[in-house]
N, C-alpha and C positions, 0 to 999 in steps of 0.2 A: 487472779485479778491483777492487772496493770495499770498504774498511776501514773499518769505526765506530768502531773504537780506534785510540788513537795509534801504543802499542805495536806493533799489530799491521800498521797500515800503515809503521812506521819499518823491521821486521822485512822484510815485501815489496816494500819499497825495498832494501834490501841484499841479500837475494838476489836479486830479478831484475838489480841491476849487477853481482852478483858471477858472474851467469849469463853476461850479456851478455859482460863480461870474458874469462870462459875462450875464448868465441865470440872471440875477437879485437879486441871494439871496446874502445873506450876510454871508462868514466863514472866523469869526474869530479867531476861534481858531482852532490852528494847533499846534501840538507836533508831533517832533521829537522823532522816535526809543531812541534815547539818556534820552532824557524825562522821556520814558517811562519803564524804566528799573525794577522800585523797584513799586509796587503799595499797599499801608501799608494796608493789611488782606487780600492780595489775592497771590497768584501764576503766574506765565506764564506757559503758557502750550509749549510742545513742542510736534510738529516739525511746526505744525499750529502758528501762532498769538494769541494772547488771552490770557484772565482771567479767573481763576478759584479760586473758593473758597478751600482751605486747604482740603487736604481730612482727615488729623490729626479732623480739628476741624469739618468736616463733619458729622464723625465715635461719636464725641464727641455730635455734636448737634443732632443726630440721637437717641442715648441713651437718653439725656435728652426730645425729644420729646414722645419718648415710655413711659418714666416712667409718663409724665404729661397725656399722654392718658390712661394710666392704674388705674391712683387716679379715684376713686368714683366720687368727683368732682373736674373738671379744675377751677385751681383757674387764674383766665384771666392776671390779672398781672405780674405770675410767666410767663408764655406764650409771653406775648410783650416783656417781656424780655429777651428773646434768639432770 
């Protein structure tokens, strides 16, 4: 399901947990579009819902993954660290 509204996705967050609920599971956590505004290293996507990683720092970790594949040898540490 895909919401264009806030409201309307806040609404289909609560009833599908309060569905889930009667089902027996347990959800706790619930956040509000409001909540959800700012997500620190990622983007919102538009016109869909959702996260995405920076295409700035994509363009950025793509260059540094080319140059660690091009050394002779991957040194494994530089690697975990991106």
């Amino acid at each position: 399901m895909l919401a264009k509204e806030a409201d309307t996705a806040n609404s289909l967050m609560h009833q599908t947990g309060d569905d889930l609920e009667t089902l027996g599971f347990s959800v706790e956590e619930r956040y509000s579009c409001a909540l959800l505004r700012k997500a620190p290293g990622y983007e919102r996507t538009h016109p869909h819902p959702g996260f995405r990683f920076p295409h700035h720092k994509s363009a950025v970790l793509a260059v540094a993954l080319d140059w660690i594949v091009s050394c002779e040898y991957v040194q494994i540490e530089t690697l975990r660290a991106l």
